[in-house]
SETOR-583024 format. One record per residue (C-alpha): chain; residue in one letter; residue number from 1; x, y, z. Coordinates in nm, 3 decimals, always signed. Layout:
<pagus>
PAGU,cadena,residuo,num,c1,c2,c3
PAGU,A,A,NUM,X,Y,Z .
...
</pagus>
This chain:
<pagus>
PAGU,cadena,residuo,num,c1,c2,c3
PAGU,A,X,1,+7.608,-4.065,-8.875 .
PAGU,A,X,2,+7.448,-3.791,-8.649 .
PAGU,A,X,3,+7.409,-3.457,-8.703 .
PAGU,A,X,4,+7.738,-3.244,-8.729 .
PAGU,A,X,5,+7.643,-2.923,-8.501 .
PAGU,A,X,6,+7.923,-2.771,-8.396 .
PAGU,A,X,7,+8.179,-2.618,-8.574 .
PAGU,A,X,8,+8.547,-2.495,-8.441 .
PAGU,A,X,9,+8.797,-2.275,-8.575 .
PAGU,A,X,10,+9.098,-2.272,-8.445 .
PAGU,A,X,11,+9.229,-2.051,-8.686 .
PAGU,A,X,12,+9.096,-1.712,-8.485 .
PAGU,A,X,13,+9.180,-1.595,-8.145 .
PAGU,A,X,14,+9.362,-1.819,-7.915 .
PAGU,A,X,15,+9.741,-1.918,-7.914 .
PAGU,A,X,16,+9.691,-2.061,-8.291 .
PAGU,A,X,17,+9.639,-1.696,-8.432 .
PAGU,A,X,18,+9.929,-1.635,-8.640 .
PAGU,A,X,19,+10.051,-1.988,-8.649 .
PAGU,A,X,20,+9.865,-2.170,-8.946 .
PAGU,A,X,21,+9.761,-1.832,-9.199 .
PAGU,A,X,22,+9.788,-1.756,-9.535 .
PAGU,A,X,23,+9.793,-2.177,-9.543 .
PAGU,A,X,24,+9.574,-2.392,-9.775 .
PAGU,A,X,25,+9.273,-2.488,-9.471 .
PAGU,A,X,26,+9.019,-2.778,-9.537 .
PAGU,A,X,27,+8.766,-2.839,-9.311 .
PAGU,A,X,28,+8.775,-3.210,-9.142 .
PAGU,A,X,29,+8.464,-3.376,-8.979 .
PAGU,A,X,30,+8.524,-3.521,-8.602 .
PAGU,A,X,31,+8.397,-3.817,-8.487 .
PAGU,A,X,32,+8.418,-3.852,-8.109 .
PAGU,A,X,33,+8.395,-4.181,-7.975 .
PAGU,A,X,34,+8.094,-4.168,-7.702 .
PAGU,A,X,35,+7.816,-3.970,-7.636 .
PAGU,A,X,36,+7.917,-3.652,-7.804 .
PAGU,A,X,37,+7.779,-3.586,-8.191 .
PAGU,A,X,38,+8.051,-3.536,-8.454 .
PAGU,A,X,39,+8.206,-3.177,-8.532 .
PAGU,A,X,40,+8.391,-2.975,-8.837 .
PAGU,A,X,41,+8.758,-2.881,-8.741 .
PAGU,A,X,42,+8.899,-2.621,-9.005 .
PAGU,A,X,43,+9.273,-2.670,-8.988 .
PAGU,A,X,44,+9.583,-2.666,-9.227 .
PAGU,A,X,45,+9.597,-2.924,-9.500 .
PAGU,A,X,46,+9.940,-2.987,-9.393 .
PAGU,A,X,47,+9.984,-3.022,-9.032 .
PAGU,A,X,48,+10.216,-3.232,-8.763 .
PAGU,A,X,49,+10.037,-3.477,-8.565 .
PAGU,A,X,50,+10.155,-3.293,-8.277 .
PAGU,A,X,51,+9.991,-2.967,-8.331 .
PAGU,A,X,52,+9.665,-3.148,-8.456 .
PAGU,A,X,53,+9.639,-3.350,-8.146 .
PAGU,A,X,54,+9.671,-2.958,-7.960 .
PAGU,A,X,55,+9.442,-2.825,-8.124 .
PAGU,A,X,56,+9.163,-3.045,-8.112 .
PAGU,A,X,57,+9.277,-3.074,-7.721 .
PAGU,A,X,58,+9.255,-2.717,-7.679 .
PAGU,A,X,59,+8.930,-2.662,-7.882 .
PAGU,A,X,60,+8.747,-2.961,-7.736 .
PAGU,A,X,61,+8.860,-2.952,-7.387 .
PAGU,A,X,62,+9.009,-3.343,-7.437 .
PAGU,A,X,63,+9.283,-3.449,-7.243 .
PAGU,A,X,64,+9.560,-3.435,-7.505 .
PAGU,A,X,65,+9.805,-3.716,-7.322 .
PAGU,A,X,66,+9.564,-3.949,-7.327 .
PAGU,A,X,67,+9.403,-3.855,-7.681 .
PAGU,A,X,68,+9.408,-4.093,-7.948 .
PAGU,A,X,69,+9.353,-3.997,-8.327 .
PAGU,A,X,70,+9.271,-4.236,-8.610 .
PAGU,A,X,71,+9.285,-4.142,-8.966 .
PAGU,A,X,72,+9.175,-4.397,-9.274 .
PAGU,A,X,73,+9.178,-4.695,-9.016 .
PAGU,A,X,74,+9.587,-4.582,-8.899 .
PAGU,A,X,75,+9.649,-4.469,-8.579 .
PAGU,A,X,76,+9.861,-4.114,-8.581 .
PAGU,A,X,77,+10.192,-4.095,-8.408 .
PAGU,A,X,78,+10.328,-3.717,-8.305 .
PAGU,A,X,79,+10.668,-3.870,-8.398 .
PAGU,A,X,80,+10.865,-4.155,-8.591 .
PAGU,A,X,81,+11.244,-4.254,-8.518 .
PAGU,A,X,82,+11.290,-3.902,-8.337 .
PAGU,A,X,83,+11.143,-3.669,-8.589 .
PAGU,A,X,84,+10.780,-3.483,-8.615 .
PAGU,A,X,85,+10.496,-3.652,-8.836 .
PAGU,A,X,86,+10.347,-3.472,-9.096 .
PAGU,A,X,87,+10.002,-3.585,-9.273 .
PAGU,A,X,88,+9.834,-3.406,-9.567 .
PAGU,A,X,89,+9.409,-3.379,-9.487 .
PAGU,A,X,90,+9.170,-3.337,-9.792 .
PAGU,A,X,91,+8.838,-3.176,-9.769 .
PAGU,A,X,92,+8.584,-3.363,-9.598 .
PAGU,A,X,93,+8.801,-3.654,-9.395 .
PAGU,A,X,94,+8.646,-3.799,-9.115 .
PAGU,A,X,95,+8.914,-3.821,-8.821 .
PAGU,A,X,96,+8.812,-4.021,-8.515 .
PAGU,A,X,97,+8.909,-3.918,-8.197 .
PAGU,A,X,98,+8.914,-4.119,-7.851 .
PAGU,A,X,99,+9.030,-4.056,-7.520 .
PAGU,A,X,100,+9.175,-4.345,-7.351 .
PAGU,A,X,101,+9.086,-4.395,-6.995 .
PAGU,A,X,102,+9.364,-4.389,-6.743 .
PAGU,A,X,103,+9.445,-4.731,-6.602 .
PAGU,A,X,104,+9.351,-4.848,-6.266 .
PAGU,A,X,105,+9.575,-4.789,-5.977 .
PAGU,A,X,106,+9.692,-5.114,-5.859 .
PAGU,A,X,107,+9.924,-5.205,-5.566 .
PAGU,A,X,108,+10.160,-5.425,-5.655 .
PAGU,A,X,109,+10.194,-5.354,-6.058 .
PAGU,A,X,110,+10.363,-5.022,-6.073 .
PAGU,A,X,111,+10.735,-5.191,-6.090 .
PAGU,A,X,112,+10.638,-5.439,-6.319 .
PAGU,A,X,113,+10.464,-5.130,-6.588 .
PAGU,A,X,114,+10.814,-4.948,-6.509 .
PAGU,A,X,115,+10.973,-5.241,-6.612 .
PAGU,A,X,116,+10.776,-5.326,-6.951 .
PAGU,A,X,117,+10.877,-4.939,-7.054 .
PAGU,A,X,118,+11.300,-4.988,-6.995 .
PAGU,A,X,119,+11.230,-5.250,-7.215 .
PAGU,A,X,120,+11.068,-5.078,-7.476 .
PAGU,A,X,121,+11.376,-4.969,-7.771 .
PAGU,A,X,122,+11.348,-4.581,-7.871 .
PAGU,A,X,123,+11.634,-4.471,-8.083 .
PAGU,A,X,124,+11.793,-4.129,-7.987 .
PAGU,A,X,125,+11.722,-3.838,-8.162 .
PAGU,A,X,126,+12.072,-3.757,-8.237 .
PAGU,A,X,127,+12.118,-4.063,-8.424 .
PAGU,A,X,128,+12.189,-4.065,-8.808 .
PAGU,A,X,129,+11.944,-4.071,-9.090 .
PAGU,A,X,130,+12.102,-4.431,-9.186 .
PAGU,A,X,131,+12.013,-4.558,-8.851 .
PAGU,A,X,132,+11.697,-4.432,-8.840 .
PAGU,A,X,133,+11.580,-4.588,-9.166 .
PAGU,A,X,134,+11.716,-4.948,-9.064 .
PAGU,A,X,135,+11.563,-4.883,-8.755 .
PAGU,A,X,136,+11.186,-4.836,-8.917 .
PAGU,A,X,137,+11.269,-5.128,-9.143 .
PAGU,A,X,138,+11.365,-5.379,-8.843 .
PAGU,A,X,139,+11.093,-5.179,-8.648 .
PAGU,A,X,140,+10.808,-5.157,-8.864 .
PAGU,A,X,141,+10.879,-5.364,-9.173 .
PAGU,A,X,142,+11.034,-5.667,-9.021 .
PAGU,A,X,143,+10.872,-5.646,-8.663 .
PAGU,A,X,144,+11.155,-5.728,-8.465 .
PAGU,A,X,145,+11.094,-5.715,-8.069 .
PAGU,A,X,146,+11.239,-5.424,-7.877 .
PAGU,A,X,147,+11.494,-5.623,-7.700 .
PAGU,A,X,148,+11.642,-5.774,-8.011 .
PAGU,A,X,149,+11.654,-5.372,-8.171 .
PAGU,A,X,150,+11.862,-5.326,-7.838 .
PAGU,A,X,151,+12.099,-5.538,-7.904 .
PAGU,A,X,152,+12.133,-5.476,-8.252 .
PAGU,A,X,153,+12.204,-5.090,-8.207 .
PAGU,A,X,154,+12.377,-5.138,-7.873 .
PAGU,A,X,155,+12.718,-5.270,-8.085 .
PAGU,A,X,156,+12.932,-5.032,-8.268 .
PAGU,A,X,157,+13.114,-5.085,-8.564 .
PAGU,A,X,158,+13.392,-5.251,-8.478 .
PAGU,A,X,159,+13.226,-5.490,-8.302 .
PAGU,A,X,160,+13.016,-5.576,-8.625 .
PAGU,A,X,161,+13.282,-5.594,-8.808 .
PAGU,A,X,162,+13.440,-5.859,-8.572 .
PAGU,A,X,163,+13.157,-6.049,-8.581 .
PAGU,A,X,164,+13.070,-6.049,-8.943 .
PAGU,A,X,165,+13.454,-6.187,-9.015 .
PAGU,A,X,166,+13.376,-6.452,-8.721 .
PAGU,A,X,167,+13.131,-6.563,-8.932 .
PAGU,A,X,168,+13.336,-6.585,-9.251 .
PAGU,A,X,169,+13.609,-6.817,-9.086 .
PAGU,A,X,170,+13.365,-7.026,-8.945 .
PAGU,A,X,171,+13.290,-7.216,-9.280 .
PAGU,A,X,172,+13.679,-7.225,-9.317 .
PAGU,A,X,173,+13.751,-7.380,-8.961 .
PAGU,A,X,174,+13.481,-7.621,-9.066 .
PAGU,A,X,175,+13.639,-7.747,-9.338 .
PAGU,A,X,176,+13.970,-7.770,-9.192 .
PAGU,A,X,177,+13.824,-8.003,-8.875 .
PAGU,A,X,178,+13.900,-7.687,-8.668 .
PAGU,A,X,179,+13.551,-7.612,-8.571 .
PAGU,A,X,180,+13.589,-7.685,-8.229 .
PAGU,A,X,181,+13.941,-7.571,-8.156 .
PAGU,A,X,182,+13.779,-7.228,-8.320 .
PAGU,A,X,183,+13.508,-7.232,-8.079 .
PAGU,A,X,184,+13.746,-7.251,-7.766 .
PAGU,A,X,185,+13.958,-6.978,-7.920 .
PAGU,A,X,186,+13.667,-6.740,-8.001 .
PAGU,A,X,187,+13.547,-6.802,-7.560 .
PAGU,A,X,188,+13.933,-6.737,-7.462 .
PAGU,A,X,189,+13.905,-6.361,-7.694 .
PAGU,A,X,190,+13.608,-6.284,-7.558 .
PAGU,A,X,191,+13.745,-6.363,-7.233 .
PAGU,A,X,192,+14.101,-6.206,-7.249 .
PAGU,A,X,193,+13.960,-5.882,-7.459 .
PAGU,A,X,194,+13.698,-5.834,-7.193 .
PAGU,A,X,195,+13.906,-5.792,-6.876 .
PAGU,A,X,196,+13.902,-5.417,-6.857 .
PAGU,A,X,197,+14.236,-5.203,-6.733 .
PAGU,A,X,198,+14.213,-5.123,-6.371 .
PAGU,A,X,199,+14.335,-4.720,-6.308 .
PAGU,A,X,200,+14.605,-4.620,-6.126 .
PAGU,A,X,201,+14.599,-4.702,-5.792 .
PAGU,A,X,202,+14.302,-4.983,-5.778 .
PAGU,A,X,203,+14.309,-5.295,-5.650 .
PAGU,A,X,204,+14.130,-5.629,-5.768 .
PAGU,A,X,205,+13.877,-5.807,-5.531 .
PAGU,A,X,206,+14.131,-6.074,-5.555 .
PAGU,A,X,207,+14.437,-6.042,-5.405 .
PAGU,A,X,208,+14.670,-6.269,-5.598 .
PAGU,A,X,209,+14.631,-5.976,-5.871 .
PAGU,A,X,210,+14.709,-5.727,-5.641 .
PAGU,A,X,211,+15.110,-5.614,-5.518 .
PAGU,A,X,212,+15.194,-5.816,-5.162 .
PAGU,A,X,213,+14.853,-5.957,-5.264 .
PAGU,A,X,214,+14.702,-5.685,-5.113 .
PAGU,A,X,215,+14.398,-5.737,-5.042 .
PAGU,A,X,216,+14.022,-5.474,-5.038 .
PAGU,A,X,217,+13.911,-5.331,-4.647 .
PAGU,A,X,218,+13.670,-5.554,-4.476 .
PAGU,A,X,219,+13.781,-5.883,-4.674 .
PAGU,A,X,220,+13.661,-6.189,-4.486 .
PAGU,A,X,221,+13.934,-6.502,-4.466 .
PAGU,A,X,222,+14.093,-6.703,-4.213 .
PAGU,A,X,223,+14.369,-6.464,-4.067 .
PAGU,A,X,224,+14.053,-6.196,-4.030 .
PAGU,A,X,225,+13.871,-6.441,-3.814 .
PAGU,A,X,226,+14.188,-6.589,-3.624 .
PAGU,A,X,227,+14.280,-6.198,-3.526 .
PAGU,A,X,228,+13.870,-6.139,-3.402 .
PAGU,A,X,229,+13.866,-6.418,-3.199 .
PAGU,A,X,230,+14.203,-6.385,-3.013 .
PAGU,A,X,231,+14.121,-5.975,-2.985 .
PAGU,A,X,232,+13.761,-6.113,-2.825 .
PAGU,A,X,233,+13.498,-5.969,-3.044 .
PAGU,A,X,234,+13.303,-6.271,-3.109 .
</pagus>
């Protein structure tokens, strides 16, 4: 390990003055990743990722968007399910710090990156602490991919419930040689409860639904073309 030589407080002057005293301080060695030679950091024992990613920012002069902090081998998130992240720091850790490089601009790829993030699952922060702990179990413990988590939070409760008792009476059609009669029932529901109410005064695209089967401005059909051509605008 090289020689530590620099030391930073952020504890005096700047716009950490006030924040973090009369709080237990330890003092943390920094390990830069490159050419630079590791530092001490004294800072709270108790601190949110957030503000320790600031101040070592601030003190270092490191872009703190693209800065990247790794503590016992475990990457540090600022936040989990919504809320801030909190580690405790002994006396003498070693934190490494590393600044990832922006990607390349390429021509071409920016949809598809704006793409991979819609499809990335982040559960509000207004959501309840019951769905925020199944959500770090399915997340974290269990792995399950984003677009699965999206579906899985996208129902409500009803429609849970509905499909928990469609799973019930399955076994019971089964037995009962109604398994596919049950199938073609459960497609007509979905069907039938899925329809939507129109408002007052809409009209369906189709005009058999509508009154004197009305039908939408600018519909194309036979009658529309017979009137064109006899009026001469083809």
């Amino acid at each position: 390990m090289g020689e530590i030589v620099e030391e930073l407080n952020p504890l005096v002057g700047g716009n950490h003055k006030h924040e973090f005293e009369n709080v237990n301080k330890v003092e943390i060695v920094l390990k830069t990743v490159g050419p630079a030679r590791p530092s001490r950091l004294l800072v709270p024992s108790s601190i949110k990722v957030r503000d320790l990613r600031g101040l070592i920012a601030s003190n270092g002069r490191l872009p703190i968007d693209n800065l990247s902090l790794i503590l016992r081998g475990t990457v540090l998130c600022d936040e989990k399910n919504g809320d801030d992240v909190y580690i405790q720091l002994n006396d003498g850790d070693s934190l490494i710090v590393a600044v990832k490089p922006k990607p390349p601009v390429r021509d071409g790829y920016d949809d598809d990156d704006d793409d991979d993030d819609d499809l990335k699952f982040k559960l509000p922060r207004s959501s309840s602490l019951w769905k925020k702990r199944l959500y770090s179990f399915l997340h974290d413990n269990l792995r399950l991919p984003d677009i699965l988590l999206m579906f899985i939070f996208s129902l409500s409760l009803k429609a849970w419930a509905l499909t928990i008792m469609w799973f019930v009476l399955a076994p019971i059609a089964h037995k009962w040689d109604l398994g596919p009669v049950y199938i073609i029932a459960t497609g007509f529901a979905l069907i039938l409860f899925n329809l939507g109410k129109r408002q007052a005064g809409d009209v369906s695209a189709y005009s058999i639904f509508n009154e004197d089967f009305r039908e939408l401005p600018g519909t194309l059909n036979a009658d529309r073309l017979d009137r064109d051509i006899r009026a001469g605008q083809f």
